[in-house]
Structure formats: C-alpha cells, structure tokens
C-alpha positions in Angstrom: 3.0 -66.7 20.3 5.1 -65.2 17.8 6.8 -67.1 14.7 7.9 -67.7 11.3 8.5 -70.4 9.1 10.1 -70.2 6.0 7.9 -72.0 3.1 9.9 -71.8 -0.1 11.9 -69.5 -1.7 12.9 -68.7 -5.6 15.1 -66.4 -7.4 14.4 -65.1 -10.8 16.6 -63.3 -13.0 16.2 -62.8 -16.3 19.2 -62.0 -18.0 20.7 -61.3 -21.8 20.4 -65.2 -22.8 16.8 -65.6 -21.0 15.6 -66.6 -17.6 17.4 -68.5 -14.6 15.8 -69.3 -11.2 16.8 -71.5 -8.5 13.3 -72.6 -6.5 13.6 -74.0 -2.3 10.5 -75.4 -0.8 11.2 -76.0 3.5 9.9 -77.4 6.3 8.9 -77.1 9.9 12.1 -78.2 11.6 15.7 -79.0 10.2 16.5 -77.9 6.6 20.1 -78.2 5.3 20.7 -76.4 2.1 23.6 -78.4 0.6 26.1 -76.8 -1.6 29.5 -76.5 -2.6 31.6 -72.6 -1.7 31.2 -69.7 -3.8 27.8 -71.2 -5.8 25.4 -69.2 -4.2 24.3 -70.9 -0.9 25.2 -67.4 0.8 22.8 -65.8 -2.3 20.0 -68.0 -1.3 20.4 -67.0 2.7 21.0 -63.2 1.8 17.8 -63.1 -0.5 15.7 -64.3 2.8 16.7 -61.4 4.2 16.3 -58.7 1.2 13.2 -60.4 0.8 11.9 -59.3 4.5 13.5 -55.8 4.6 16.1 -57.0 6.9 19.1 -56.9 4.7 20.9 -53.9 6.9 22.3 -57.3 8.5 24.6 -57.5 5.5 25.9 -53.8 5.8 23.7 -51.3 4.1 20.0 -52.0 1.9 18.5 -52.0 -0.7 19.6 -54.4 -4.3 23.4 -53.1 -3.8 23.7 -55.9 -1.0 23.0 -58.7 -3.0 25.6 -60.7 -4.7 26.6 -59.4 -8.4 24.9 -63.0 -9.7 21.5 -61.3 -8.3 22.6 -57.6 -10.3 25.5 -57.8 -12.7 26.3 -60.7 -14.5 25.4 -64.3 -14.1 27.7 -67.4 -14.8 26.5 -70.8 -16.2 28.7 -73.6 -17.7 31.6 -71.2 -18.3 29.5 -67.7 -19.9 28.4 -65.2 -18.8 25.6 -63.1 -19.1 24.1 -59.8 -18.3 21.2 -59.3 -15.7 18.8 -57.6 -17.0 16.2 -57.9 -14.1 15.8 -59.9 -10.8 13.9 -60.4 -8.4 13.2 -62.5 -4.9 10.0 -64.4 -3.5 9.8 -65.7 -0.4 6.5 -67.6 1.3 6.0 -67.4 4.8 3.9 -68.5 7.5 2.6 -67.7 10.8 1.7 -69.2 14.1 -2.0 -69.1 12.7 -1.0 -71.6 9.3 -1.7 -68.3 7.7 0.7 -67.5 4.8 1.3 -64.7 2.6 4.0 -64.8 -0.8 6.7 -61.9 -0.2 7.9 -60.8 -3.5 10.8 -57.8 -4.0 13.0 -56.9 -6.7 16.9 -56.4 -6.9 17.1 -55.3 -10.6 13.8 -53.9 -12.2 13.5 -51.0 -14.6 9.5 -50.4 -13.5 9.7 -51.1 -9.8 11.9 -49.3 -7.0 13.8 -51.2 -4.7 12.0 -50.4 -1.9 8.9 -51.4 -3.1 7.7 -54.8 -1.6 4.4 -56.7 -3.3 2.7 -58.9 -0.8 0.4 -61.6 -2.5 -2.2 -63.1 0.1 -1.8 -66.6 -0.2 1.0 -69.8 -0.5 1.4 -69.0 -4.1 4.7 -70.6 -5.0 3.4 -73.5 -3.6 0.2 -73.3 -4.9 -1.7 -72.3 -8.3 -4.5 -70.0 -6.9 -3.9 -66.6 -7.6 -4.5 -64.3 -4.7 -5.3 -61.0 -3.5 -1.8 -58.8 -3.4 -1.1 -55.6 -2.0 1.7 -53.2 -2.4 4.2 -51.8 0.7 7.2 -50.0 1.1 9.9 -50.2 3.2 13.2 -48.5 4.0 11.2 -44.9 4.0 10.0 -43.0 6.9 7.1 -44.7 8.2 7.5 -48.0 7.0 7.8 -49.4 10.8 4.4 -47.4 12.0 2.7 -46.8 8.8 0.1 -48.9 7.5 1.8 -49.1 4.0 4.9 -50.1 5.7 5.8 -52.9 5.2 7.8 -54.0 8.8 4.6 -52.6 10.0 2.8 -55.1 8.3 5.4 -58.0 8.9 5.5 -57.2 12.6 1.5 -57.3 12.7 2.0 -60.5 10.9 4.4 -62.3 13.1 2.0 -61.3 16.1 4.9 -59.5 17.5 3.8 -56.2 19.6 7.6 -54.3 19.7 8.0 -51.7 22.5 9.3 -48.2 23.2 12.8 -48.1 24.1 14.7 -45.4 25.4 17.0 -43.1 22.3 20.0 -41.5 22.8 18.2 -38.2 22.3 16.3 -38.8 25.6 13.1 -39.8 23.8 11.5 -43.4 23.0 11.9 -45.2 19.9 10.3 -48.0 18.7 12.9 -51.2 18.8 12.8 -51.9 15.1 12.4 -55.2 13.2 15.7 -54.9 11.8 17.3 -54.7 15.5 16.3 -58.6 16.3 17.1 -60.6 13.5 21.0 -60.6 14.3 19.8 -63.0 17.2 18.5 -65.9 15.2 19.8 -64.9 11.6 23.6 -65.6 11.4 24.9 -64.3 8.2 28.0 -65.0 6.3 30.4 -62.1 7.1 29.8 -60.4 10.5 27.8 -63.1 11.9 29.9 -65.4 13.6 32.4 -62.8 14.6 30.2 -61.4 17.9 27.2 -62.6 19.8 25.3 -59.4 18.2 25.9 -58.5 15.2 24.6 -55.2 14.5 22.4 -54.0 11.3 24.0 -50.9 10.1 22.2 -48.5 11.1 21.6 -48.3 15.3 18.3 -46.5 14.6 19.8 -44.2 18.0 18.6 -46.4 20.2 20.7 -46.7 23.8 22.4 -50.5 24.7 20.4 -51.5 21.2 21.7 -54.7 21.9 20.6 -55.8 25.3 16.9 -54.1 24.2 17.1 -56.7 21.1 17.9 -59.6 23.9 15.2 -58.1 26.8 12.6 -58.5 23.8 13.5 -61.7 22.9 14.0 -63.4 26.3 10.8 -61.4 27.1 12.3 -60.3 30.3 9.7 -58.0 32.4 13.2 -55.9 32.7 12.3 -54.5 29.8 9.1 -53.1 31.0 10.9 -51.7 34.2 13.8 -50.6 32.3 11.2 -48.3 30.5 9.7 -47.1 33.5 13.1 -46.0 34.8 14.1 -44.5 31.8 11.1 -42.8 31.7 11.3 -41.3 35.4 14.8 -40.1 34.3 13.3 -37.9 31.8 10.3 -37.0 33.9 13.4 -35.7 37.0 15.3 -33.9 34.2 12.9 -32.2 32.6 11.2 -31.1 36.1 14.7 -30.2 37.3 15.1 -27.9 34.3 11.8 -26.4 34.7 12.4 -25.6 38.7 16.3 -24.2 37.5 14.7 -22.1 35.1 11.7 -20.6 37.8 14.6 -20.2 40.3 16.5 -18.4 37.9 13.5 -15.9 37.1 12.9 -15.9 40.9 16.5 -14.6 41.2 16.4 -12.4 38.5 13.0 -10.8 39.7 14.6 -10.0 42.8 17.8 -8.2 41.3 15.4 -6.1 39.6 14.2 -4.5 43.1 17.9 -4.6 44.4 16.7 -7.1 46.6 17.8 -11.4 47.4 16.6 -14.2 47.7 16.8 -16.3 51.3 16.5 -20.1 51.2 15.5 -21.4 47.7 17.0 -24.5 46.4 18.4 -24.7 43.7 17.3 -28.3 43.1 13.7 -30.0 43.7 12.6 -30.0 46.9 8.8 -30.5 48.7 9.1 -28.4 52.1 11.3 -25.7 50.8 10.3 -22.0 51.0 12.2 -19.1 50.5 12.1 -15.0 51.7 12.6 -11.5 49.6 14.7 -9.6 51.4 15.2 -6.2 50.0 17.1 -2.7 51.7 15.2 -0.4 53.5 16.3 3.6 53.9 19.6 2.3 56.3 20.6 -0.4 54.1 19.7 -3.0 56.1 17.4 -6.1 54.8 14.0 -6.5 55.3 11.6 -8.4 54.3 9.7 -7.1 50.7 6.1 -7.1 52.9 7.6 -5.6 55.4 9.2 -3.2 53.1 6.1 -2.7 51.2 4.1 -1.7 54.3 6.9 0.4 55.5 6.4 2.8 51.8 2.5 2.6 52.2 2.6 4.3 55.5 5.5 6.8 54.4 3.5 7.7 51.2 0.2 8.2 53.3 1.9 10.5 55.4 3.8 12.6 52.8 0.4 12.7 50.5 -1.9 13.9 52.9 0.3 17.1 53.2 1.1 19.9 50.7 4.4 21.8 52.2 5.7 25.3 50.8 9.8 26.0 50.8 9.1 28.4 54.2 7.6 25.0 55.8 10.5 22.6 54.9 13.5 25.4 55.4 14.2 23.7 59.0 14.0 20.4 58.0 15.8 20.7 54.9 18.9 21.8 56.9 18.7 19.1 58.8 18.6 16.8 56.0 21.2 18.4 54.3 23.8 17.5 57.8 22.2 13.9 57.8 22.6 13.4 54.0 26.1 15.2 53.9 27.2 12.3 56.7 25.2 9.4 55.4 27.2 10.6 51.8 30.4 9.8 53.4 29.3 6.5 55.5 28.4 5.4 52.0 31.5 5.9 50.4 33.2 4.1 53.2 30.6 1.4 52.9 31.1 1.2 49.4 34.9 1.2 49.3 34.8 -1.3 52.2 32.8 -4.0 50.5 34.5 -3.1 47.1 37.9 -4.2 49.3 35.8 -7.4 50.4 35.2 -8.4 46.5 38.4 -8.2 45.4 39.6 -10.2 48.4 37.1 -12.6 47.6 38.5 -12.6 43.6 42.0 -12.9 44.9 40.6 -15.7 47.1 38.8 -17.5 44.1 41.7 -17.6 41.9 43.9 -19.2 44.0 41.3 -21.9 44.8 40.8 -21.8 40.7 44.7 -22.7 40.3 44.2 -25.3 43.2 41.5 -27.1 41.1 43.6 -26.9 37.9 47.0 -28.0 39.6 44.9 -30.9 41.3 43.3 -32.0 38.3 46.6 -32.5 36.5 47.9 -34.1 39.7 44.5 -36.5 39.1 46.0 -36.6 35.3 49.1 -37.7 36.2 47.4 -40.5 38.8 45.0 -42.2 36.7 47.7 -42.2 33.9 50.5 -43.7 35.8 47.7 -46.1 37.3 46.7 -47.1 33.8 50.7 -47.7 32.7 50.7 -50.0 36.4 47.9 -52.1 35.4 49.4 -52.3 32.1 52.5 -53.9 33.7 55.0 -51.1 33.4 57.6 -50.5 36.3 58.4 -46.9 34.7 57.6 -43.3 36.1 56.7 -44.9 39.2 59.7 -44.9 41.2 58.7 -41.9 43.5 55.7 -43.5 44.5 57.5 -46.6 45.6 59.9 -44.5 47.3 62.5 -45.0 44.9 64.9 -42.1 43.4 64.3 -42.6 39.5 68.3 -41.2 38.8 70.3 -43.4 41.3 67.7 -45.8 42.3 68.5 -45.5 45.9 65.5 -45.2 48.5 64.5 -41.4 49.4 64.8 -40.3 52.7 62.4 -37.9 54.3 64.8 -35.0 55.2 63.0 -33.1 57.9 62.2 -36.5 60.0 64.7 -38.5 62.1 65.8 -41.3 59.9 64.6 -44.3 61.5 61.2 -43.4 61.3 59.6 -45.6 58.8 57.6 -43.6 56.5 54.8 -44.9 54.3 53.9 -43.2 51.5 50.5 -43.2 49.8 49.6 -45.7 47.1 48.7 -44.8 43.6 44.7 -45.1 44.2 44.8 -44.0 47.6 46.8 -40.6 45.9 43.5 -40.8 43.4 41.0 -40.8 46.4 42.5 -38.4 48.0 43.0 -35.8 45.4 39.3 -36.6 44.1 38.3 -35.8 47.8 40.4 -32.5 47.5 38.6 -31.6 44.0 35.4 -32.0 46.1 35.9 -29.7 48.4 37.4 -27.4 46.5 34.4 -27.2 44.3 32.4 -27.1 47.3 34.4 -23.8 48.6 34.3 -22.1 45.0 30.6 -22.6 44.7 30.5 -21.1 47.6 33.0 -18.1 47.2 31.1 -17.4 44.0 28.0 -17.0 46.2 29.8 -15.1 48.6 30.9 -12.6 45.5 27.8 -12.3 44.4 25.8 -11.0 47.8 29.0 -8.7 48.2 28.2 -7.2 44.5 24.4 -7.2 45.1 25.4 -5.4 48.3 26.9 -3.1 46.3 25.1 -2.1 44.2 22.5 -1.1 46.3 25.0 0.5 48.2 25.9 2.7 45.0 22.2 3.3 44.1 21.3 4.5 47.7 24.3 6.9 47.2 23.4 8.5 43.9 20.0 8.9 45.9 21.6 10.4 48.6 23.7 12.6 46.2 21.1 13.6 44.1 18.6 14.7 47.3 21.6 16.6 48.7 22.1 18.4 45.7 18.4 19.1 45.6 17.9 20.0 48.9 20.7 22.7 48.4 19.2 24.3 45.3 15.5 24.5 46.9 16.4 26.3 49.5 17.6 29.3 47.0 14.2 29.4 46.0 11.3 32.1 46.9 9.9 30.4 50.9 6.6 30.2 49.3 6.5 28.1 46.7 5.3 24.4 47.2 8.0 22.3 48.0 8.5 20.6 44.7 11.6 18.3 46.1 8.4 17.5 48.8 6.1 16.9 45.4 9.0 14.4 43.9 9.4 12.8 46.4 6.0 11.7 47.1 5.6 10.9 43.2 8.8 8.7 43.5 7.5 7.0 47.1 4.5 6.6 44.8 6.0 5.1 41.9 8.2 2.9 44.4 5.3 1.0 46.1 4.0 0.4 42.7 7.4 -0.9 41.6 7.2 -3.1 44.3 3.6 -4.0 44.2 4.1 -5.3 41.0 7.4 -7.1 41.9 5.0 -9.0 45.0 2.4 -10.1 42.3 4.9 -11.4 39.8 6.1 -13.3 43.1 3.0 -14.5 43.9 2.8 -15.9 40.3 6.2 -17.6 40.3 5.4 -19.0 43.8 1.9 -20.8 42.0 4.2 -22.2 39.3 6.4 -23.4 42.1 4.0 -25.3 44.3 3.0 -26.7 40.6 6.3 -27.7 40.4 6.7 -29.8 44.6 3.1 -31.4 43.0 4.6 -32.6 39.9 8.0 -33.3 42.0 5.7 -35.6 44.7 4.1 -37.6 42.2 7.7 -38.4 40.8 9.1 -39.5 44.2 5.5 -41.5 44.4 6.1 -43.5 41.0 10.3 -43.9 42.0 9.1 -45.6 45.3 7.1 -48.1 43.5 9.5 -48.9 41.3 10.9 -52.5 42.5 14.0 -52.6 44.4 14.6 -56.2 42.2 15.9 -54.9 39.2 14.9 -58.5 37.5 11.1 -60.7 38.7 11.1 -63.9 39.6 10.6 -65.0 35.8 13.1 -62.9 34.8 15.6 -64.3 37.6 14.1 -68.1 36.5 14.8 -67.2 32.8 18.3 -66.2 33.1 19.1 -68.8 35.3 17.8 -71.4 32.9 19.7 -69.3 30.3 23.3 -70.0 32.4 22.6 -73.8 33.0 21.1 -74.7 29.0 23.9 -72.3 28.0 26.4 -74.4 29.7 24.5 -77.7 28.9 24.7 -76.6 25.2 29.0 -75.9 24.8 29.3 -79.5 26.7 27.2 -80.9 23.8 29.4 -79.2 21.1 32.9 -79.7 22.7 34.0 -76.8 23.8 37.0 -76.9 26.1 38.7 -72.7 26.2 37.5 -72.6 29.7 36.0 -74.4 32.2 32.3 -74.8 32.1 31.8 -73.6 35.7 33.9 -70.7 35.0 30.9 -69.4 32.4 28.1 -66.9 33.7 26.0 -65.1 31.7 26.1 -61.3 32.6 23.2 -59.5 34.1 23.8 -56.3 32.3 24.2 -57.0 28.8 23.0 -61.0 28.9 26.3 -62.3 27.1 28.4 -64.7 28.2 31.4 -63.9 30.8 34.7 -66.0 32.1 35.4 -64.4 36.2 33.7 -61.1 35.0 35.1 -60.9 31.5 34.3 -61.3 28.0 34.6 -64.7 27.2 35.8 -64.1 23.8 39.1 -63.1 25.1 39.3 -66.2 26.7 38.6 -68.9 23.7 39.7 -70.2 20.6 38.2 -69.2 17.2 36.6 -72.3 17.0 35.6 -72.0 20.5 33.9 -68.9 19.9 32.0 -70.4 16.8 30.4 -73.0 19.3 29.6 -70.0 21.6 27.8 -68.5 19.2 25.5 -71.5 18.3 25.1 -72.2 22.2 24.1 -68.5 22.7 21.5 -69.0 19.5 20.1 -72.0 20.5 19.3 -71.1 24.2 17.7 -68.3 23.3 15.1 -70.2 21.1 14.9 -72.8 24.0 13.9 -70.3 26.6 11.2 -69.1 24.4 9.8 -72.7 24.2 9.7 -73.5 27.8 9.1 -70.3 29.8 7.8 -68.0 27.2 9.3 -65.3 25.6 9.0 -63.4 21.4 11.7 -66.0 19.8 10.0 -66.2 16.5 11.0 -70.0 16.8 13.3 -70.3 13.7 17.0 -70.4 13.5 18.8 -69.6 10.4 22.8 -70.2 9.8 24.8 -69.4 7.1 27.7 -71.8 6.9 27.8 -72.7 10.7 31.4 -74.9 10.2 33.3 -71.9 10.7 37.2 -72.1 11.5 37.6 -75.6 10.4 35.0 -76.6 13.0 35.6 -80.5 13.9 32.4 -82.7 12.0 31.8 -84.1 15.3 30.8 -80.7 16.7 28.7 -80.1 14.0 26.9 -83.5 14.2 25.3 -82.6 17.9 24.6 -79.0 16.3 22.5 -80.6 14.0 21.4 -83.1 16.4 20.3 -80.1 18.9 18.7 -78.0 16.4 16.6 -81.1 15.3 15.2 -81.7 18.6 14.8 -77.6 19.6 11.6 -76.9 18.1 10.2 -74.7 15.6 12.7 -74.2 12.2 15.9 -74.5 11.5 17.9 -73.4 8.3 20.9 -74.3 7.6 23.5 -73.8 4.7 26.7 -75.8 4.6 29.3 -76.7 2.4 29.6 -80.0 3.6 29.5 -83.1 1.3 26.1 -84.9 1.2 27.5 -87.9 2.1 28.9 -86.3 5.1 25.8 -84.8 5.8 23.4 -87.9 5.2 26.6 -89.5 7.7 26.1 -87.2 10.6 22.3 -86.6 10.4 21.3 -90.8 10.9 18.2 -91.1 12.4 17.0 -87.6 12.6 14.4 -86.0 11.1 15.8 -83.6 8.2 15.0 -82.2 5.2 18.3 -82.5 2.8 18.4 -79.7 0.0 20.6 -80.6 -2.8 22.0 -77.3 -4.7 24.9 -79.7 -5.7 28.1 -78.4 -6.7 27.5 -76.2 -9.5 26.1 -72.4 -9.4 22.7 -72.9 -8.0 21.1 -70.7 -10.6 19.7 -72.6 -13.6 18.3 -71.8 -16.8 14.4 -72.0 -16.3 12.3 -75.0 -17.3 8.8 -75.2 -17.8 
C-alpha cells in the first residue's frame, strides 16, 4: 500500500557571515512544528515540497518559490546577510522501512535547480555514507523517464498512476504534482478551496475529480477510462466512415452518377446503390449501365460502316437529335427553374433559423434576468403593456375569452423545437439542391453530346458515300473509352466498399465493448466508499463544530466528490471559519477511507497553519485529537503558544517541535 513518512528535514544556507541551518527530525503520527508568524514555519513546509518536485503547489517551480530567507538575504538578531547558496534535504521513508535522503538546491552556482541528488540511505539521521544518484525533474520526461525523478518518487511510494483522458482527446499520465493538493495544505491557496490546483493543469480534463478517483481508489476511474476511450474509438471511426462516404460521393460525381442509401453515420446493415443516367436520362443502376455499353460496343465493333451505309440512318438521327436538343433545353431550363425555387426556398428557411435564434437569444436572456430576480422587460410575457401597465387584450378574439400565454421556458422549448425542424428541413432542402444540380448537369453534358453529334452528323453527310463512317469510328472509340471509364469507376467501388465492411467490423466490435460497459456508473466498493465518505464526512464537521448548515443537509456529490448543501456548493453556504473545518473534514476522510476500505492515500497529512480565520482553540483541539488517532502521519505547523499546545494535546500521543519565537534559521554549530 502506498505511503510516505517524513523523517527529518534541514535547511542549509550559507550566506556572507557563514552557514545557518535549521534541522527537524519527525515521527510516525502527530508532529506539531511550533512557531511564532513570519519566522519561517511556512519556509520549513514550503521546502518539503521543493524538496519533492511538488512546489507548483505554491504557484510556479523551481528556487523562485521559496521564501527570500531561502534566496536573498537572511535575518538573524537584527542583520542581515546575503545568501550566497542554499539548499534543502529531506529523508523519507516507505511502506517497506526503506528510506532514501532527498537533497535539492535553491541557490547554487554549480548545480541547476532542477537537478535533484538522491543519497540511498537515512543519512541525516545516520552517519553512514551511501550510495547517491543524480535525477532531474521539471524537464520533459522526468514523470516517465528513468532519470526522472517523480518517476523515481512514484516507483518509490509504490504508487502505479494511471492514464487519464487530455483535453486534446489523448491520455495523459495523472502526474505526481496533481495529488498532493489533497493531503498537502499550503499557506496561500490551500485553505481557500477543497482543491487547490498546482499551476500548471498538465491538460488533463476534470484534473481534479481524476486527483480524488485516484486517491479514493474508486474502480470509476478504471471505467471512466474505458468510456473515455470508446469516445475516441466512435469519433475517430465516425471520421474515418465521413471521410469514405465523402470519396464514395465524390467517386460517383465523377461518372455523373448518385449515390442511393448510404448513411452518413455508422451503421452495420446499411448498403447503398450507383445510380448513373443512361442514353434517356433516366437512372440506372452502374451494373446495369455497364452491361447496357458492353453490349452497345460489341454491336458497333463488330461492324465497319462507310458514309453510303449510314446516309439513312444519319437522317434519322439528325430528326431524333434535332428533337431530343430541344426536350433538353426544356429539361434543362425546367430544373434550372426548380433550383432557384429551391434557393429562394432555402433562404427564407435561413432567415427563419436566424430570426428564431435571436427569438432563443432574447428567451434565455430574459430567463436569466427572471432567475436573477428582475421584474423588467418581462411585461409582455406576463401579459402586461410595458407603457401603461394595463393588461393586453387579444384583439381578434371576443374579450371574455381567457387567453394564456406561453411561459418563458415553454417560449424556449418551443422555439428550440422550431430550430429543430428547421434544421431538419434545410438539411434536407440542401439535399434536395444538390440532386437538382447533379440532375443538371448531366442534363447539360447529355446536351453538348447531343449538340456536338448533331453537328457531326450534319457535316458527314457532305462527305464522299464511301468513306468509312468516321462519326461510326468515334463513336465506337468513345463507347470504348466509356465502359472503361466506368470499369474503372466499379473497381474503385469495389475498393471503397472493402474499406467499408472494414469499417461495420471495426463499428461491431465498438457496440460490443459499449454493451459491456456497466450500466452502474460506480461498483459496489465504489458505492460503499462514497457512502462511508458522506457519513465520516459528516461525523468529522460534528467533531470540529461546525454549525453553517445542518449536517443532514450535507451530501457529497457523485460528479466531482465535493461536498454539496440541496445540490449546491457548500461554500456558498458557510462561514469562513466554517469552510476552514470543511477543509480539514474533507482531508481527513479521505486518509480514513484509505485505511479502512483501501484506496492510494499515501497516509500522511500535512497542514500549514490549520487555525485559519480566527479558528476557535476548541475546534482545533479535536483536530488534533482526530489526526492523532487517524493513522499514518500527520504534520502540522501552528502558530499557537506551546503552552496552548501542550494544553489542548493532554493525553495524546505527539511529537512537540519547538522552533520558538525567533527566525528558525540559526547560525550552524558543530
């Protein structure tokens, strides 16, 4: 099981008048560090932190977030002097006794910042020299590498981090840095929310309620993933069969022909037709089609034709072609008639959908001023006159017919219904338009045909009767050329159609893995756990006094696993000094839920300054009294008086540290 125990901690910094230090030694269970404000009690916190990586808790990394005593100048008995160097080492231990001697610098002019030295071994607590190795940290890689040092740390703490879904729509790993806010509350930002983020968000989605999944170990997270994960897999498939329908489609145009009963989303028992126009402009299908010009070509091939032989036949042609010329034009100018209808028509429903979505505008903004508590620009809806105040009749109706009107969210329902099928009707104008232009355009290519052959005809028949037909010859060539065209057209088909059926396979095995997906968002543990979680997280705030609310009143929310007062923040709801016992209830239930049903709480608690807002010393008494009897570690730094402390700590078990009540960094002494 995962945890960490402090062991000791020391500051060095050697300065322009010679070395200071200040040197901690802890135990298993509750430590208070003792000191009086603004001598470095929030130095000694801050350098556990630094000294782990984690300092992005404090607002940014590297030295720059330690205090100015740690960097710029130190003060001792009234003088001050200049830091010269500095440096922090912290000892550490494991579930497995197994301790290693952390040691970073703030101020060095040989080592970089990011540069961590790990020494093997309790070594400010012991004389043996050990083995030490050097990481980094704060540098690509230092989560995943093997020279990183959170890589190392995480390794260390027997923590095993997961994959969590990014706001780029890939996995990221939930960093170190992400958890600490959970059991380390520093100074500044700390006691202000229940999660107080590092600075960076490392891009990771509800960062947050992944820190508390991982914690809690809630099998949530686990299925979270999984959904997350099928997400990705329906988008990306969804792409890929938009994109194959879209060469499908474009394939098609190329042979003037369309496309019958393709989806243009996923679907297993879909199938669709070519349909392409045959020598009447009427569809067909392209097999059909293909078949059709085979037989046609056969015919015209086997046959060589002189001008003599085609003189009858070529008259004829010329009447047919002459009259199909004009049924054309007709055609053409009828279905040119039928677009621009259909434009005129898809405007107007275009200037519906924009006048409706600023009636929708108008709605949600007069509904937002309503909830708000304003009585203004909502006269008309109540049937009120906003000049003269006087109820508005409906003209055309007898008067004594009581009319209704609609309210404000049944006027948003409605219009949102309107927008609906209004999009529905210009998706399918659009469609409409574009079979009437794909129409067309055959339409025009079969006339330039038609033209062209007329004009042909005409000018063969001038020529000597016994010559070979060479309109016959062309002809035959471009009937040649044409069943090749559309040959070709089938096989690229018969490609597209493979990567389709690829396509309903991949698209089967999704719908197989969403169907065994668990309707239960949460598993019985996970239920367990977060029950336990509303009940010790109740339990807790009646230890430590808090009265904003009433305790029944509190549930802990299923989304984002904070506490709620009738579905809202409960911050909202309580006093600043309410809030401050929130915060420890929160912190402490947490660590307890690790303890008795299992979860990757590294079992250690650390508060900086706790007595927040004037917080009543009874309050803090049962703090101390809870965090004594919790488990694992507990550090503590408060400004309290020792007497007060050694008052309001009687009979527990507690390790007092004394920094007294001057700067806590002393000259060194051998």
């Amino acid at each position: 099981m995962p945890q960490l125990i402090i062991d000791a901690l020391k500051l060095n910094v050697l300065t322009d008048n010679g070395s200071f230090e200040t040197f901690s030694t802890f135990t298993k269970g509750l430590n208070i560090v003792r000191a009086k404000n603004s001598t470095g009690k929030s130095s000694l916190m801050n350098a556990i932190l630094y000294a782990l990586g984690i300092e992005e808790l404090l607002g940014g990394i590297n030295g720059k977030t330690m205090k100015p005593v740690l960097r710029e100048e130190l003060t001792y008995q009234g003088s001050k002097f200049k830091v010269l160097e500095s440096n922090v080492e912290l000892q550490i231990s494991n579930s497995k006794n197994e301790s290693i001697t952390i040691r970073r610098w703030i101020i060095s002019t040989a080592r970089e910042e990011r540069l961590i030295e790990v020494e093997f071994g309790p070594s400010l607590t012991s004389s043996t020299v050990f083995i030490k190795q050097d990481f980094y940290v704060h540098l690509g890689g230092s989560a995943q590498n093997e020279a990183g040092f959170h890589s190392f740390l995480v390794k260390f703490l027997e923590w095993e981090l997961p994959f969590v879904p990014s706001f780029e729509g890939k996995e990221r790993l939930l960093y170190i840095q992400t958890l600490f806010p959970l059991f380390f509350i520093e100074q500044l930002k700390g006691w202000s929310t229940f999660y107080a983020q590092p600075s960076t968000n490392y891009g990771i989605r509800e960062l947050s309620t992944r820190a508390i999944e991982f914690i809690l170990g809630l099998d949530v997270l686990q299925n979270s993933k999984q959904k997350e994960e099928l997400r990705i897999e329906k988008a990306l498939i969804s792409q890929e069969w938009s994109n194959l329908i879209n060469a499908i489609k474009e394939k098609a145009n190329s042979i003037e022909g369309t496309v019958v009963g393709l989806p243009d989303k996923p679907e297993l028992l879909s199938s669709y037709e070519i349909f392409v126009y045959d020598k009447n402009q009427d569809l067909i299908n392209l097999d059909e089609k293909i078949s059709d010009s085979i037989r046609e070509f056969n015919k015209r091939s086997n046959v060589v034709r002189s001008v003599k032989d085609v003189e009858d036949e070529h008259e004829k042609r010329i009447d047919g072609i002459e009259e199909k010329v004009l049924v054309l034009q007709s055609e053409a100018n009828s279905v040119r008639q039928e677009i621009n209808s259909s434009i005129i028509n898809q405007n107007s429903l275009e200037e519906n959908m924009r006048q409706l979505q600023q009636d929708l505008k108008s709605n949600q903004d007069a509904k937002r001023l309503f909830d708000l508590g304003s009585d203004k620009n909502l006269y008309v809806a109540q049937g009120i006159c906003p000049t003269c105040n006087q109820n508005i009749h409906e003209t055309l109706l007898p008067q004594d017919i009581q009319f209704q009107p609609m309210s404000i969210e049944e006027n948003i329902k409605f219009i949102k219904d309107q927008l609906s099928t209004l999009k529905f009707a210009l998706s399918q104008s659009q469609n409409v338009i574009d079979s009437k232009n794909r129409r067309l355009r055959a339409i025009t290519v079969a006339l330039e045909e038609e033209r062209k052959r007329l004009r042909s005809l005409k000018l063969e028949l001038r020529e000597d009767p016994r010559m070979v037909s060479n309109l016959d010859v062309e002809e035959t060539i471009n009937l040649k050329w044409k069943v090749k065209e559309l040959q070709e057209a089938k096989n690229d088909f018969d490609e597209l159609d493979n990567k389709l059926d690829f396509l309903k396979e991949q698209w089967e095995q999704y719908l197989k893995k969403v169907s065994k997906i668990p309707d239960e968002f949460f598993s019985k543990l996970d239920k367990e756990k977060l029950e336990v979680f509303e009940s010790k997280f109740r339990a807790y705030l009646k230890d430590f006094g808090y009265s904003s609310t009433p305790l029944e009143d509190i549930e802990i929310s299923l989304d984002k696993y904070t506490p709620l007062v009738r579905g809202f923040d409960i911050k909202f709801d309580s006093s600043a000094s309410d809030f401050i016992r929130l915060k420890w209830a929160f912190t402490l239930t947490m660590h307890y839920l690790t303890n008795h049903l299992g979860g990757n709480h590294p079992r250690v608690i650390l508060m900086d300054e706790p007595g927040q807002q004037q917080m009543n010393i009874k309050s803090t008494e049962q703090l101390f009294n809870s965090l004594s009897k919790i488990g694992g570690q507990s550090i503590i730094a408060s400004s309290l008086t020792l007497g007060e402390i050694k008052s309001i700590t009687q009979g527990l078990t507690v390790k007092i540290i004394d920094l007294g009540d001057e700067y806590i960094i002393k000259p060194y002494t051998i």
